[in-house]
C-alpha positions as CSV (number, residue, x, y, z in Angstrom):
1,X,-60.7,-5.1,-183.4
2,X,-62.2,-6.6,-180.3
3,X,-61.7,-3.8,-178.1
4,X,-63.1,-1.5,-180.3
5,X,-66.1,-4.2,-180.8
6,X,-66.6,-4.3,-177.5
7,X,-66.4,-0.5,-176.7
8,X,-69.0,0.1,-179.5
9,X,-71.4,-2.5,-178.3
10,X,-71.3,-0.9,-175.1
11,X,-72.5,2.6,-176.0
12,X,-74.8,1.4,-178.1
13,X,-76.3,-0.4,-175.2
14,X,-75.9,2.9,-173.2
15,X,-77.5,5.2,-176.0
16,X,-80.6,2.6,-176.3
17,X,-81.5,3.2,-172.4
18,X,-80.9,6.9,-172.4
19,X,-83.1,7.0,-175.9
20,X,-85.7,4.5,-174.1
21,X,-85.6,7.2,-170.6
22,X,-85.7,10.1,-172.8
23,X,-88.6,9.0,-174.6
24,X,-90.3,7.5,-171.4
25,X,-89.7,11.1,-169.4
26,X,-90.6,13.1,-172.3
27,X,-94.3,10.9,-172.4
28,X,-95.1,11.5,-168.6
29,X,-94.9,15.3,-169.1
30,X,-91.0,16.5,-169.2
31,X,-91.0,18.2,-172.3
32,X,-87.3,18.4,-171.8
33,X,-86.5,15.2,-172.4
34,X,-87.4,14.1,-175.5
35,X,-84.5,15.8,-177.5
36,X,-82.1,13.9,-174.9
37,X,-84.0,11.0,-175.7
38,X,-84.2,12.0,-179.7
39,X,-80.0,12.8,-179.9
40,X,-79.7,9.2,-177.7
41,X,-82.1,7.5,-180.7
42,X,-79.7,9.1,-183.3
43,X,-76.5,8.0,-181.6
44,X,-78.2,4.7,-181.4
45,X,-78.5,4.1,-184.8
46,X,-75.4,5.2,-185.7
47,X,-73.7,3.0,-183.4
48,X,-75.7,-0.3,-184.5
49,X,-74.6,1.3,-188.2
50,X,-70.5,0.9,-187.2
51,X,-71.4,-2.7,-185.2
52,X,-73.3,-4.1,-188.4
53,X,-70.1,-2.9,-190.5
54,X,-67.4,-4.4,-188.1
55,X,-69.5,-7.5,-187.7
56,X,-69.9,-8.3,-191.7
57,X,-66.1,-7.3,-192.0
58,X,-65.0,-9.4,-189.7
59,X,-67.7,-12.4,-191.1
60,X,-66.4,-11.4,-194.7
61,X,-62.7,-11.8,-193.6
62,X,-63.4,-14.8,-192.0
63,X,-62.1,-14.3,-188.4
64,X,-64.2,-16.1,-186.3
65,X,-61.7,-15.7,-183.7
66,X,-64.8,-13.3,-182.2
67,X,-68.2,-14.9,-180.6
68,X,-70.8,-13.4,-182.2
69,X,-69.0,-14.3,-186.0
């Protein structure tokens, strides 16, 4: 359950910076970016959905072999 922990943390970080770019480059005037950014927001919130779920499983198991539990 770490790894996949892990793996899910790091594309959510990844999908918060392409949403944050997106968004950013879609402001200054490319037009083209703000679906990137909008598909990189939904990914986003997806992703924290699955990390909240793994993290209140693992709490609610009580296996605080990991960090953050």
């Amino acid at each position: 359950m770490m790894f996949s922990g892990n793996l899910f943390l790091t594309l959510t970080f990844t999908a918060c910076i392409v949403s944050i770019s997106g968004y950013f480059l879609g402001a200054v005037g490319r037009n083209g970016f703000i679906s990137l950014g909008r598909r990189a927001y939904i990914a986003f919130t997806g992703l924290t959905t699955i990390l909240t779920a793994i993290f209140l499983y693992e709490l609610l198991t009580h296996n605080f072999q990991i960090a953050y539990v």
